[in-house]
N, C-alpha and C positions, 0 to 999 in steps of 0.2 A: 531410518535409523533404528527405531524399533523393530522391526521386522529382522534387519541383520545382528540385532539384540540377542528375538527370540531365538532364531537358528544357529548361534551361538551357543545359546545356553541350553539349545535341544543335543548339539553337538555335546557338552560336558556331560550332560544328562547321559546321551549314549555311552561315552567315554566311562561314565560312573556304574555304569550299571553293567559292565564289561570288567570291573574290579574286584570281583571275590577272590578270596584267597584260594578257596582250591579252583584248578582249569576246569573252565565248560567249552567246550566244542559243539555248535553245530550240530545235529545229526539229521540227516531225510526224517522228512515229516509227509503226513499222506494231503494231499490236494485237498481233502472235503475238508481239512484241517483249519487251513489259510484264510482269514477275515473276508470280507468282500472286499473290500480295498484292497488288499494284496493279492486278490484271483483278479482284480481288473489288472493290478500293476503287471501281474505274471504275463494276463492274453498278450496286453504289449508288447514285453520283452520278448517272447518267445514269436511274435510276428516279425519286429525287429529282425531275429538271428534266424527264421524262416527264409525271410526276406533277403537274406546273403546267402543263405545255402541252398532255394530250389531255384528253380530257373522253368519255372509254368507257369510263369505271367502274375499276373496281382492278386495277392490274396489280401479278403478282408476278414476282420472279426464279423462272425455271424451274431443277426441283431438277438436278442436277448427281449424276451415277452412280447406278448401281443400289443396290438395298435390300439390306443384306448382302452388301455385293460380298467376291469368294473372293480370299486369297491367291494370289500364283505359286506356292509348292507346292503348293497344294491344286488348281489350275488344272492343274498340271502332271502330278497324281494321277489325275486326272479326263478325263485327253488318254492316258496310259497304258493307262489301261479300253476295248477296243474293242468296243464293243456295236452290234449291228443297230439298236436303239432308242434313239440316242444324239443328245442332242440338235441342232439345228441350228449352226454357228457363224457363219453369214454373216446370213441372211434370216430375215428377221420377228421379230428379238430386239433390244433397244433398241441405238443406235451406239452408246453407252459399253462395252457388252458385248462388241459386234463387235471395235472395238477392242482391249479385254481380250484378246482369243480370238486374235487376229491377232495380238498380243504373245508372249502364249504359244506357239503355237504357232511361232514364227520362235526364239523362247528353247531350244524342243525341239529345232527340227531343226538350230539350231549346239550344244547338247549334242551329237546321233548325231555331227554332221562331226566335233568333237571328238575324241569318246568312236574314229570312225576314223581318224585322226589319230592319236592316240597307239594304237593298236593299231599302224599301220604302223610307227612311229618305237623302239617295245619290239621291232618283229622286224626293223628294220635293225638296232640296238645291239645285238641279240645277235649278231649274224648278223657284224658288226663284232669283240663282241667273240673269236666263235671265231677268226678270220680271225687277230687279235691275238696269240693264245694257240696255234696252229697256226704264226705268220711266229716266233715267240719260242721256242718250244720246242728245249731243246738236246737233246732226247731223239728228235726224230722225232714223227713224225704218229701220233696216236693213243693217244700216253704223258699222263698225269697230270704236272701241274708243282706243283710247290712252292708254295705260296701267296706267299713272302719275293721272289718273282721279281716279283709284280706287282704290291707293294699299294704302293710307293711312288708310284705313278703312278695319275691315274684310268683307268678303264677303256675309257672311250668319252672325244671331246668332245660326245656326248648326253646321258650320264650325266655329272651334275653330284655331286660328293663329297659326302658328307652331312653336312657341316663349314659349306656353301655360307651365304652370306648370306639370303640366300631362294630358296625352291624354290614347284616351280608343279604342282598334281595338280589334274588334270581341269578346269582353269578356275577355281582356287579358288588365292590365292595369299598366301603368309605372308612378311612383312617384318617384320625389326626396328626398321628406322628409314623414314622417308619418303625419306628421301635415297637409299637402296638399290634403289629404284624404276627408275633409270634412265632405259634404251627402254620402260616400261611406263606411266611419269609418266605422259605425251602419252593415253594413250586412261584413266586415271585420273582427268585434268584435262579430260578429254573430257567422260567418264561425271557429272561433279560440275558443268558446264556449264547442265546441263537437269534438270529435275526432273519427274517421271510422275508423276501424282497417284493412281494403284493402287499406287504405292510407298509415298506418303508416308501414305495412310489408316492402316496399321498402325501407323505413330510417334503419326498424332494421337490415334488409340484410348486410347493408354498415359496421357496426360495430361486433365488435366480440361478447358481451354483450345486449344481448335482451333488446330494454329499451321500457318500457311501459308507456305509455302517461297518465299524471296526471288529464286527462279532464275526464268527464263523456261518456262513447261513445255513436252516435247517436243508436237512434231505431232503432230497427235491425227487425223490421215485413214485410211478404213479402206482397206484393200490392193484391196480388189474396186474401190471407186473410183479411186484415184491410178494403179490400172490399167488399168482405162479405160479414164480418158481420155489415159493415152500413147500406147495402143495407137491412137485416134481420132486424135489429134493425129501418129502417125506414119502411118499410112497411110490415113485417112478424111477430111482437109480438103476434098479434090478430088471425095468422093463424094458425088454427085447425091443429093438428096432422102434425107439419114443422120437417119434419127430418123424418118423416114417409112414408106420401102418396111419391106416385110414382112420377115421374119425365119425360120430355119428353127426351129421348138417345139424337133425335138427334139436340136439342136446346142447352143441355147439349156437346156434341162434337164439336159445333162449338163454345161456348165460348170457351170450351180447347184450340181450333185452337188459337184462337186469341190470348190468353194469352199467348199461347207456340212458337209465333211467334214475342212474344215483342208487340205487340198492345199495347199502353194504352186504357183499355175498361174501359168504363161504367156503372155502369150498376145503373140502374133507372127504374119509373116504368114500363117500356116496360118489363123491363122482371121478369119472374114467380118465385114466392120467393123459391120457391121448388126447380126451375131447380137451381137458385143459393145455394140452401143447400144442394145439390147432388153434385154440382161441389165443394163444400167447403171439404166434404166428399171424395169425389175422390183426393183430392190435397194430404191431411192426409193421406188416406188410403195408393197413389201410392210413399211417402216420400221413398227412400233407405233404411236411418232411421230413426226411430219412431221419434215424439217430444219429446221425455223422451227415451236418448239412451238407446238401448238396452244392455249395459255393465251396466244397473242400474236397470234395472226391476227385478231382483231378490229381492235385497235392497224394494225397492218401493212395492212389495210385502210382505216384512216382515213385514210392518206397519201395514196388514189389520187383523195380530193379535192384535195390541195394542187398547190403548182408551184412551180418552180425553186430556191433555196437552201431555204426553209421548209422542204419537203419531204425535201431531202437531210438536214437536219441531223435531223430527226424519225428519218429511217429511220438513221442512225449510231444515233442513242443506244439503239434499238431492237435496233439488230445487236450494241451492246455488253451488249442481256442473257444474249445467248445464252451458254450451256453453252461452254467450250474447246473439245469434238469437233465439237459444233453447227457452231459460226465457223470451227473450221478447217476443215470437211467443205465446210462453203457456202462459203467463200473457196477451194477448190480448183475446187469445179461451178462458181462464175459464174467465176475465170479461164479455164474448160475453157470454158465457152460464148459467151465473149467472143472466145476467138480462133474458133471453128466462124465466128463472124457475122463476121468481117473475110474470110474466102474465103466468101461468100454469092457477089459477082459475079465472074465470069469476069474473069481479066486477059490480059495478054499478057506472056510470059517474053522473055529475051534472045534469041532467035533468030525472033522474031515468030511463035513458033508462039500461038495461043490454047490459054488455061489455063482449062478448067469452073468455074465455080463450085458452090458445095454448097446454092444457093440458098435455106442456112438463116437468115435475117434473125435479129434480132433479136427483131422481135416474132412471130416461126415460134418462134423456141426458145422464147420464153415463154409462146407458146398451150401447148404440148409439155409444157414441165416444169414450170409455173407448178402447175396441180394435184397436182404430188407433192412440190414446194415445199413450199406452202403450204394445212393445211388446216386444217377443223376438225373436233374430234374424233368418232371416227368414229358415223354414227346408222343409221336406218333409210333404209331406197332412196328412200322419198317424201321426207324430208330433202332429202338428197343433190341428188337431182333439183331440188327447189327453192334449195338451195343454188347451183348448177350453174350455174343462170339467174339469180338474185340477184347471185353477187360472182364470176362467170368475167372480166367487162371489168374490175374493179377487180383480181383476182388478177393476169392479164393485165399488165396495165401496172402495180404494185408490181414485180412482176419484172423488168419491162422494165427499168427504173430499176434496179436492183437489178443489170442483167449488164451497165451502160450505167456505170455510176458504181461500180464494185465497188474498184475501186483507191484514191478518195477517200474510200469509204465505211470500209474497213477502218485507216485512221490516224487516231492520236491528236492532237489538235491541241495547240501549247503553253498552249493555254488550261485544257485538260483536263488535261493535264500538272500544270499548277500548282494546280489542285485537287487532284486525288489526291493531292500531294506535303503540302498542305494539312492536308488531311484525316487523310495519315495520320501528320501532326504530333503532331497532338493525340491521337488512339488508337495509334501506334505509334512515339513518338519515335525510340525507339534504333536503328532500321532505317532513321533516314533518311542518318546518314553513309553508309554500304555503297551504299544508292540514289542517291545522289548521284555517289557513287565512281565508279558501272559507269556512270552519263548522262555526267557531264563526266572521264572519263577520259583524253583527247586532252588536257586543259587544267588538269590537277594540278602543280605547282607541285614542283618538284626537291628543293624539302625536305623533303617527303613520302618519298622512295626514300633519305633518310640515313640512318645507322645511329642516330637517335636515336630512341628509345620512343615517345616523343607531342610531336605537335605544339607550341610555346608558341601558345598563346594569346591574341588580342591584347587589352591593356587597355582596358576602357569610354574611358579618359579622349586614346585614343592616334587621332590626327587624320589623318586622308585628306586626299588631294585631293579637289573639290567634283564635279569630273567622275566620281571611281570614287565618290563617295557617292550620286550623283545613279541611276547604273546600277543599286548596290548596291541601292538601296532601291525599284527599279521592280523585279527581279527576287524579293524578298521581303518586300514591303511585304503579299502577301496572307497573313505568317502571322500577322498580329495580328489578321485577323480571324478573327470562329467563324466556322463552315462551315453554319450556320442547319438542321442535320436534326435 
């Protein structure tokens, strides 16, 4: 009885919050947008409508994080231990790991800044307070004062009295109230914005019920990537033949070192755009697995039959199996290679000098990358070799496709919208006000922000205009149906 209570009153709740006076519509919102509860809802649905449309046997959702993945302090334990024989953190460990590793390690090295940080700031405040206790002294330099001379007053403005509302040690910080927060709210309210799903695994453990965080997760790209391709994108658009000419091995193996030793590196113009696009190459190539897991290259290969929209909407719902680091890793390479291909031809600048081009085309980057893309999982060299020859023109041109439509490829459309919203009516009622809340927030209704507790309600029997009944019921008409999975 309570339960068909609460879904009831989650129903009205929707219904309410679907009633502002001026029309809101819908519009495509981008994938990395959508909570984790609605990217799990999406993989579903879009398996689902996979599941009707390809005819290459079973596809599954590819799993998501490593087996036993380590807490940050045990991560942070494990980064303290400096061993010769320690493991890699960049190359050839799954991207969920990488990730991990590159969290952690940026987590350590603002602990050290920290941790010098407050070293500096305990030997101003002393150094302050002699200074204090030397200008105050009615005795002369070097006499002992009375304690009754100073304790009315704090010591420093560094040293905070230990009376204080809240005090802050080592990055760890104790409040009585929320309100006492201050100038700290803002990066609080920050931190509660986005949710890390190496955060939230330790909450779900504790419960029997997998519960999925209604925030957006953070970006999930590893640092050796998003580097990159800055680095390319600032000083490599112009260079001739990038991804081509050769590289130097061993400029190239000692960035690896670095990166695979947790280094935060650099890289800037010291170094050669090449060796950094050989090392970008190397990351992709030595991945476990591919960016585009290998339980889906078959699927992703079936496309390079089709054309024009068929084709696009096949590769969306495919792009929306992928793992959060997957999608976000491959929506940062096809934006990185989508602009290399817009300086392929030479132009001419304001002053009529001619500008090179890096005459990397589109279908050049996707001869290039399409193989470390996209594979299948790894076998013997005669494989390989017959693989090579069999689905190099169809890997080819999926990717093409793939750096040509990567901006329509990665949004949700309002259609999709209203199934997930759908879907997860019916499996997760009570999350739908809050979901609603953050979609149509521009168009909430002032009576919402009064001091009163809860909404009224409007009654079954209490009558519209024909015009907002007509809107009302096109925008929720799809929650009376099931969801047919």
């Amino acid at each position: 009885m309570s339960s068909a209570l609460g879904k009831t009153l989650s129903k009205r709740t929707f219904i309410s919050a679907l009633l502002p006076e001026r029309s809101t519509k819908m519009q495509p919102v981008s994938l990395h947008s959508l909570s984790e509860l609605e990217r799990a809802s999406l993989r579903e649905l879009a398996l689902y409508q996979l599941q009707k449309k390809l005819l290459v046997g079973d596809l599954s959702l590819a799993k998501v994080g490593p087996k036993g993945s380590k807490s940050i302090r045990q991560k942070l334990e494990s980064f303290s231990k400096e061993k010769k024989d320690c493991s890699p953190q960049t190359f050839g460990i799954p991207l969920c790991q990488v990730i991990a590793n590159d969290r952690a390690n940026r987590q350590l090295q603002e602990t050290v800044k920290s941790s010098r940080r407050l070293c500096v700031e305990v030997e101003e405040t002393v150094t302050n307070f002699r200074a204090q206790m030397q200008k105050r002294s009615p005795l002369g330099r070097g006499c002992l004062v009375p304690y009754e001379v100073f304790h009315e007053e704090p010591l420093s403005p560094d040293f905070p009295d230990h009376n204080s509302s809240w005090s802050q040690r080592r990055g760890a910080m104790s409040v009585d109230c929320i309100t006492e927060l201050s100038g700290n709210s803002s990066k609080l309210l920050e931190a509660l914005q986005l949710s890390h799903p190496h955060e939230l695994d330790p909450r779900r453990n504790l419960g029997k019920k997998k519960m999925l965080s209604l925030n957006p997760i953070t970006w999930q790209v590893p640092r050796i990537v998003d580097r990159c391709c800055k680095h390319i994108e600032t000083y490599g658009l112009q260079t001739v033949g990038i991804f081509r000419v050769g590289s130097s091995k061993k400029r190239v193996q000692q960035l690896r070192e670095e990166f695979d030793h947790g280094l935060d590196v650099f890289l800037d113009e010291h170094q050669s755009v090449h060796d950094v696009a050989a090392l970008l190459k190397e990351f992709l190539r030595d991945m476990p697995d591919s960016l585009i897991p290998s339980e889906l290259y078959t699927a992703f290969l079936s496309t390079a039959s089709m054309e024009g929209p068929p084709q696009l909407a096949v590769l969306q719902l495919l792009l929306f199996l992928l793992p959060p680091c997957h999608s976000d890793t491959l929506h940062r390479l096809l934006q990185f290679l989508s602009k290399v291909a817009r300086h392929a031809e030479s132009s001419w600048g304001p002053d009529g000098q001619e500008i090179p081009g890096n005459k990397m085309t589109v279908s050049n980057l996707a001869t290039i990358f399409g193989p470390n893309i996209l594979q299948k999982e790894k076998s013997g060299e005669k494989d390989a070799v017959a693989m090579n020859f069999e689905d190099s023109t169809a890997i080819i041109l999926v990717v093409q496709r793939l750096i040509e439509h990567y901006q329509t490829l990665f949004m949700v459309s309002p259609e999709m919208q209203h199934d997930i919203l759908r879907r997860l009516f019916q499996t997760d009622p009570d999350v739908i006000d809050y979901l609603l809340r953050r979609k149509f927030n521009s168009v909430l209704t002032e009576s919402e922000d009064s001091t009163e507790e809860h909404t009224p309600i409007p009654k079954p029997d209490q009558t519209l205009e024909s015009n907002s009944l007509s809107e009302l019921y096109s925008n929720i008409s799809f929650l009376n149906l099931n969801v047919g999975m």
